[in-house]
Structures are given as C-alpha cells and as structure tokens.
LOVEXLUM-896231 format. One record per residue: residue in three letters; x, y, z of N, C-alpha, C, O in turn. Coordinates in steps of 0.05 Angstrom, whole numbers, plus 5000, padded with zeros to 4 digits. Each point is the difference from the previous one (the first is absolute). Example, Ala and Ser with C-alpha at 12.3 -4.5 7.8 and 13.67 -1.06 7.14 Angstrom:
2
ALA526448865156498250245000501850245000502150005013SER497250214973501650245001498550225014501050225004
This chain:
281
UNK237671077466498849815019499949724988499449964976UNK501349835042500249734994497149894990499849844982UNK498050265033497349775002500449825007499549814984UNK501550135040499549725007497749815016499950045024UNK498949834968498649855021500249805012500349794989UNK499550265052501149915011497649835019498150145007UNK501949575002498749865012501849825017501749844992UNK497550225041500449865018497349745000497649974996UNK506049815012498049704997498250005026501450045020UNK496449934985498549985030499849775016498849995022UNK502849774962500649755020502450085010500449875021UNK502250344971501749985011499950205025498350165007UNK504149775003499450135030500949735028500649765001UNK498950465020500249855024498449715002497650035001UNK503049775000498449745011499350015025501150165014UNK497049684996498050055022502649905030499750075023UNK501349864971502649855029501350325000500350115022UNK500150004958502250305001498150285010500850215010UNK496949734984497350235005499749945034500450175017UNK499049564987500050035030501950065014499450165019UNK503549744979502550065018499450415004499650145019UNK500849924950500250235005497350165009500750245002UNK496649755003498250065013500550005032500050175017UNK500549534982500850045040502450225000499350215012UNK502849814981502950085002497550315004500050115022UNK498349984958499350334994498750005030500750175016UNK497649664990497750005016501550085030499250205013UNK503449624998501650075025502350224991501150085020UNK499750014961501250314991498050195006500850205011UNK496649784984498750205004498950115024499350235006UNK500749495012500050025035502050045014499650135021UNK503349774974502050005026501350244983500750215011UNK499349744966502150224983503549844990501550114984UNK498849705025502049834992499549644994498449855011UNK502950104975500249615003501249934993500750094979UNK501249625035502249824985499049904985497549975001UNK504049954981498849824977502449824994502050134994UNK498449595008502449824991499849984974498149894990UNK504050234993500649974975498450264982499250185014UNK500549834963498250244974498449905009500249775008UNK497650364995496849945009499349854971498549805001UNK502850304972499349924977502950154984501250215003UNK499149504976503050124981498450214973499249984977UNK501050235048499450294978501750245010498850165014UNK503649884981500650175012498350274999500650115021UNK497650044967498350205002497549955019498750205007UNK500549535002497350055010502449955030498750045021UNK503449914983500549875025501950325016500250065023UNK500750084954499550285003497750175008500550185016UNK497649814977496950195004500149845026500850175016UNK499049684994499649825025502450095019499350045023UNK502449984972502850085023499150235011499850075024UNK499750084949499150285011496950055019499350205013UNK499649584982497549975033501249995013499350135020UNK503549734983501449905033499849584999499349845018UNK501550104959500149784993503050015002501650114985UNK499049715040503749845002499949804989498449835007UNK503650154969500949774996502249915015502050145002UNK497949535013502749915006500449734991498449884987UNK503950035021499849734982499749915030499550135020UNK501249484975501249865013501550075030498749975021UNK504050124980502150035013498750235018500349955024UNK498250294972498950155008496949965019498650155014UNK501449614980497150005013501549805024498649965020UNK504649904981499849875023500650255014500649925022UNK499750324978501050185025496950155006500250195016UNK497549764976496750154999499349785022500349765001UNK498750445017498449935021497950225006500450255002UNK496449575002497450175002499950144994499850225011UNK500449714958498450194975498249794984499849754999UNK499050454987497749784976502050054978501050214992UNK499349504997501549994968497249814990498449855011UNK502450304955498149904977500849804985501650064983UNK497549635019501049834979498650054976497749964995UNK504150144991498750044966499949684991501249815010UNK496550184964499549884983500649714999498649795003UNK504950264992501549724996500549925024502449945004UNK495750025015500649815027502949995009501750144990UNK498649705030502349965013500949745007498149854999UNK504250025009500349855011499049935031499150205012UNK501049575002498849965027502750195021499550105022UNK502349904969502050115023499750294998501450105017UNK497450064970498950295001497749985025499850155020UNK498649634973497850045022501349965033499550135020UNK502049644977501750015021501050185015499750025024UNK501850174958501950195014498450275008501150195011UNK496049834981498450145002498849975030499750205014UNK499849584993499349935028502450055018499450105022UNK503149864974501850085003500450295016500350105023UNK499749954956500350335000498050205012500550245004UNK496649635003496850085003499250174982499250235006UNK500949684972499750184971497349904992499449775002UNK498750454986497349874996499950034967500250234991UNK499449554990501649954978496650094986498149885008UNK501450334971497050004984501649864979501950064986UNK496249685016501249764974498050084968497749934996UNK503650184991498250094970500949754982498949954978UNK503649885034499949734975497849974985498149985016UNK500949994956498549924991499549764998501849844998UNK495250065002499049835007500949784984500249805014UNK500350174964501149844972503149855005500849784993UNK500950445023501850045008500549805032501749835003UNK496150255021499949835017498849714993501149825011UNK497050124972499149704992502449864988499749764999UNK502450334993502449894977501749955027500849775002UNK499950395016501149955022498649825024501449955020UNK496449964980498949785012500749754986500949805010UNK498450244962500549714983503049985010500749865019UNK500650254970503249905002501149895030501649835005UNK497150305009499649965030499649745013501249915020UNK496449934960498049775005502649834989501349855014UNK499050204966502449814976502849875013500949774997UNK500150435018502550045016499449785021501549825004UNK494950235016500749835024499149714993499749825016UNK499850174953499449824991502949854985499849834982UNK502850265027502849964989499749904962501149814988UNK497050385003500249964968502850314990500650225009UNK500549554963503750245006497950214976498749934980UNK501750315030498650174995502250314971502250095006UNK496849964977501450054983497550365000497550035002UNK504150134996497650274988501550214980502350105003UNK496249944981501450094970498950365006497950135000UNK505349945006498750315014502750134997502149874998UNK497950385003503050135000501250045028498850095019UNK503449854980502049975018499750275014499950214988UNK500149775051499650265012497250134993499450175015UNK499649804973496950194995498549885035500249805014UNK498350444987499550075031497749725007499749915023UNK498849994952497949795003500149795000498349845009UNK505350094975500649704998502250015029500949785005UNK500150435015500950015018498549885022500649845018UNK497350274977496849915025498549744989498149915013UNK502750014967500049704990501449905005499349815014UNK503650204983502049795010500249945033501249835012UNK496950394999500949985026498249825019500549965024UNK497149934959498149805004501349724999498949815011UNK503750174976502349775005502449915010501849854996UNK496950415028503449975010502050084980502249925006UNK497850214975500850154975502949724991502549995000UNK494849804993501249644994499350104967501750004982UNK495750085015499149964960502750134991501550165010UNK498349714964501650134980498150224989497649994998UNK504350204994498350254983502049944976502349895001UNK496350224978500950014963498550234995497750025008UNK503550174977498650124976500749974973498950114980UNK503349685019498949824972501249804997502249975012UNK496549794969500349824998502649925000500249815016UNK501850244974503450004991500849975029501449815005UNK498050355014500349995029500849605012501749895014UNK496650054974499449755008501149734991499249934978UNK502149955032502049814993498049714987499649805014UNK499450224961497449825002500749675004498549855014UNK503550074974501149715002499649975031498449825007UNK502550295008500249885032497950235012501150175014UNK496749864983497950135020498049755014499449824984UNK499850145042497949815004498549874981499450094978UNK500149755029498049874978497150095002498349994982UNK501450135047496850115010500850215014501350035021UNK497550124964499150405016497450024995498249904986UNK502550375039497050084998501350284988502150105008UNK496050004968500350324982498150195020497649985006UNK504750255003498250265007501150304980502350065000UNK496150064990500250274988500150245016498449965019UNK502750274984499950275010497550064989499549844982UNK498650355021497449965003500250284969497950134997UNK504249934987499650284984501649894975500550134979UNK500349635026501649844981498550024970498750225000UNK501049654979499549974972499349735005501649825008UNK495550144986498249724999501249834968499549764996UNK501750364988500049884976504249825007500949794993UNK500150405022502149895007500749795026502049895009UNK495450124997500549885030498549684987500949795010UNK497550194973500549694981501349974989501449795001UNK498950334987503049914983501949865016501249804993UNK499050345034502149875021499449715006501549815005UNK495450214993498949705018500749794979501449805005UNK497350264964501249874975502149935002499549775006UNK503250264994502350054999501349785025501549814995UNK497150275038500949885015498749614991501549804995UNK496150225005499049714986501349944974499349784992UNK502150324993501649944977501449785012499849764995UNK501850385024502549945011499149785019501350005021UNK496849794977498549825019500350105029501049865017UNK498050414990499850035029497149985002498450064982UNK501049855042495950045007500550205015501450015020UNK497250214965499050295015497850025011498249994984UNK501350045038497450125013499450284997501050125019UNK497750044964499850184991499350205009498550044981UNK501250185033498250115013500450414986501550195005UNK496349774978500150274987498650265017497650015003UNK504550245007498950115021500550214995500150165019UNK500349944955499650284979498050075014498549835008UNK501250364998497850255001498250014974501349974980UNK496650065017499049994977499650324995499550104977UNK500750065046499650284985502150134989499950214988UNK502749605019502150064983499949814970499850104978UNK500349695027499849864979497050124973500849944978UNK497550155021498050044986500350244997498350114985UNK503250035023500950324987501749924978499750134980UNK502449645020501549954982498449974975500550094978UNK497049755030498849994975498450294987500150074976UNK498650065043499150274998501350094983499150034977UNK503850085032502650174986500249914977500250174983UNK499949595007500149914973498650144980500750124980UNK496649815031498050174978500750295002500250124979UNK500350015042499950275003502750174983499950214988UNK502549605015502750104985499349994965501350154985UNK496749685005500450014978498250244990500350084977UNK497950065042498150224987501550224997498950184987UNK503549875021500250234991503350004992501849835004UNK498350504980503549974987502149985019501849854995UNK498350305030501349955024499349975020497750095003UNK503249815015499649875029502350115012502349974993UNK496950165027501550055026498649965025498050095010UNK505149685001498949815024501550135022502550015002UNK495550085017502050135030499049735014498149835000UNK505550265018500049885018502549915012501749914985UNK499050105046502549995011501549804987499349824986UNK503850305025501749804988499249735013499449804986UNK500750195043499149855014498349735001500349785011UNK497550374970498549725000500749844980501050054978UNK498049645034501049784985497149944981500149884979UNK498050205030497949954980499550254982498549984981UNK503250305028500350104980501449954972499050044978UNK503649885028501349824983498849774980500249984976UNK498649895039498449764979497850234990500850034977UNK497650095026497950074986500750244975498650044980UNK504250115030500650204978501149804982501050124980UNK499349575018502349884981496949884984500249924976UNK497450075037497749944984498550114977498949934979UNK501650345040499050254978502650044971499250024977UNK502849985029502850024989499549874974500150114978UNK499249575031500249754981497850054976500249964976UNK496450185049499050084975499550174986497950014987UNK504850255013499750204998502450094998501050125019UNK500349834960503950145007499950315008502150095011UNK496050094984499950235004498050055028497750065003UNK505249855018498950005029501450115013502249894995UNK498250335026501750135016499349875023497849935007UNK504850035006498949955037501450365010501850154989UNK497049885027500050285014499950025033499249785007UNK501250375014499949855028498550305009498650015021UNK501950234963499050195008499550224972501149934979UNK497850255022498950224980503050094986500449984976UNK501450125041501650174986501249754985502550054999UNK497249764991502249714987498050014971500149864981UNK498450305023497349944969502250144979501550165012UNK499049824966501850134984497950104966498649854986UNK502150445013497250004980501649974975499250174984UNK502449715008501749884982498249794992499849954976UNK498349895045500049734993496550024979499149794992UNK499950375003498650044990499750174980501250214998UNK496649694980499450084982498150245000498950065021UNK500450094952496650134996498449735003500449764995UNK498050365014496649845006501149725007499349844983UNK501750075029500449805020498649865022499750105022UNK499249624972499049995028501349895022500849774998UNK499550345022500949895020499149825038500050145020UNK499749674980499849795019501950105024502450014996UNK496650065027500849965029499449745016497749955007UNK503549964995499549665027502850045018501850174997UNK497849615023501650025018500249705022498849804992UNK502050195024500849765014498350015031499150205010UNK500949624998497449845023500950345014498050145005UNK504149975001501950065024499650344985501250175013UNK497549904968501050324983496950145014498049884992UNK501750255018497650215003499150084983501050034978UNK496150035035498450144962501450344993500650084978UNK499650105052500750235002502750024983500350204987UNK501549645012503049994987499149964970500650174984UNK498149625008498550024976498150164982499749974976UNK499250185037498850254995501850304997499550184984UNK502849785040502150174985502049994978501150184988UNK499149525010501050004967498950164980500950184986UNK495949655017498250164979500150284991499750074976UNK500850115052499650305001503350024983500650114979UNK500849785038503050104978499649914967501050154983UNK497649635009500150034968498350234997500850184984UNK496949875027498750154983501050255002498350184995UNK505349935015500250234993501850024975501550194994UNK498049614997502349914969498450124985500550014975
C-alpha cells in the first residue's frame, strides 16, 4: 500500500453563475422531465453527461432556429441580442441563467458601443461569452487573445479595454501596460470575475502544500486552462485530469501528499471521485 494523503481544495468547484444555471436546468428536469439548453450547460463533459441523462438536450445555434414552443436554458456565458430575437421569433420561452458578472460586462460594452468608443476585448476567439459580448456591437469590437494579435504601430490612438470575465487579471495589465507603452489612451475596464480571479491566488498557496497536485477538469474550459498552468508553475508535479480513469498510479510515491483542485466549471462529485480512485493505490 502507497499511504497516501489525499485533500480536496474546498474553494475549488462550481462558481456561483455555474451552481445556478445548473439548479434551474435540475429544478425544470425534475418537473417536465426534459430541457433545451443552447450550448454545454457547463465545459465538463462528465457533469453535462449526469445532466443529459435527466433529459438535458443539448443544441447549438443552427438547431434552435428550427425549435418552436419549447423552454431553452441560457447557460452561464450569456448570449448575444439575436438569440433573444429569434426566441420571440420562434415563441420560445428562454430561462436566462447568464450570470450576473457576465450580464453587467454585457451592459458596459453595450453602453460603450452606443457611446461609438472603438471597443477592443481580450478573450478567446469563439468562446460562448465573448460571442454574447461581441454581439453587444454589432459584432464591430475586435477580440484578441493575445497581444501579438495586434498590429500595435497602427491601432487607434483611443480604446476602450474589455476582458472575458475568466481571463488572468495579472495578464490582462500587462496588456493595458503594453498598450500605453505604445502611446495608446486606454480606457480600462477590468471585468475579471473575482471568483475566478482570487482562486488564482487561492491555488497558489494550495499547489505548494503538497507533493502532487491533481487538477480535474474539462478539456473545455478556458479557465481551466489558466488555473491548471497556476498550480503547474507552482508546482511542476501537477497532473491535469478530466475524469478518474486518467489518474495514473505511476505518478506517485510512498507517503505522498496529494492536492485535488479544479476549475470554476469541475463539480465537487467528479472531484471526490478522483479522490476515491487514489485511494485505491
């Protein structure tokens, strides 16, 4: 027997925008017995599985223009205005779970636009939130997910800065630095989530307590990505993992301690079954 001891981080987990989507989604599964949902309710492929199997449809886009009088679920990462549109459309009664962090970032950009400031948001290309952000401009803003993107000699001389709301607060100045290097006046507007952003700092302390760290969590997410590269940095002995059977008992030692965390978007239940698979090492 290995001895290992194993501790799940208790800040990681679902964030409060991903707890509610999927509460309403449980709450009308458990009454009609089915629901649309536009897009992963959440980029987990295991929790968006346990959910199909209530009677959770996923459809995209292209599929919801042929849906007429049904209830679809806007998950988390909001939408653009032409979803709500085609919803009236269609007489589709839309349960909007956008989170709230998520709809205020889509009002600002909103305000900015009818205010004709040239609008710039540092977000990954296609992700479902900077989609329902761009769409607050007539999909006019430029999107970047990184700086190199950006032709700096010939950019305006005046933008206004918007962030995807799961971005990296330490990279998203750097950007503003960088753009004022380059004599542009940025209007700044930092719209990080802080319950993403302050896990980053959480995870820091937490990756260094123990000998390994293993980080679940879908390929999917993009704030999975930044947060397993946090733990990583302070911790080279870091696995990312998306499900139980990917734990490899190779990667451990006798008497080892081992760290579970995970991303805004990873369930505690998925995290708890990691746990159960080390401890049959």
């Amino acid at each position: 027997m290995m001895n290992l001891q194993v501790h799940i981080d208790q800040h990681s987990g679902f964030c409060f925008g991903v707890v509610y989507a999927i509460e309403m989604a449980e709450e009308i599964l458990e009454d009609q017995g089915y629901l649309y949902c536009l897009g992963d309710i959440v980029h987990n492929d295991e929790e968006v599985k346990r959910l199909t199997s209530k009677g959770l449809k996923i459809i995209d886009h292209e599929e919801l223009k042929s849906l007429f009088n049904e209830k679809v679920l806007i998950r988390a990462h909001g939408e653009p205005p032409s979803t709500y549109e085609l919803a009236i459309n269609n007489n589709l009664t839309l349960i909007d779970a956008s989170c709230p962090v998520v709809l205020k970032l889509q009002n600002r950009i909103k305000n900015s636009f009818d205010k004709d400031e040239t609008i710039y948001i540092y977000g990954k290309h296609g992700h479902a939130e900077v989609i329902g952000l761009l769409g607050q401009t007539s999909n006019k803003a430029v999107v970047f997910q990184d700086i190199s993107e950006l032709d700096l000699p010939n950019l305006p001389k005046n933008l206004t800065l918007y962030s995807q709301t799961t971005k990296s607060t330490d990279k998203f100045y750097e950007i503003t630095d960088i753009l004022k290097e380059n004599g542009i006046t940025v209007n700044t507007n930092d719209t990080i989530c802080r319950q993403v952003s302050n896990r980053d700092k959480e995870l820091r302390s937490f990756a260094e307590k123990f000998d390994k760290i293993i980080f679940v969590s879908g390929t999917k997410s993009s704030n999975g990505k930044v947060l397993y590269n946090v733990c990583k940095e302070k911790n080279p002995d870091t696995y990312f993992v998306s499900n139980p059977e990917q734990v490899d008992k190779e990667w451990f030692r006798i008497n080892d301690t081992v760290g579970i965390c995970g991303a805004t978007s990873t369930p505690m239940w998925l995290m708890e079954q990691v746990k159960e698979k080390i401890a049959t090492f």
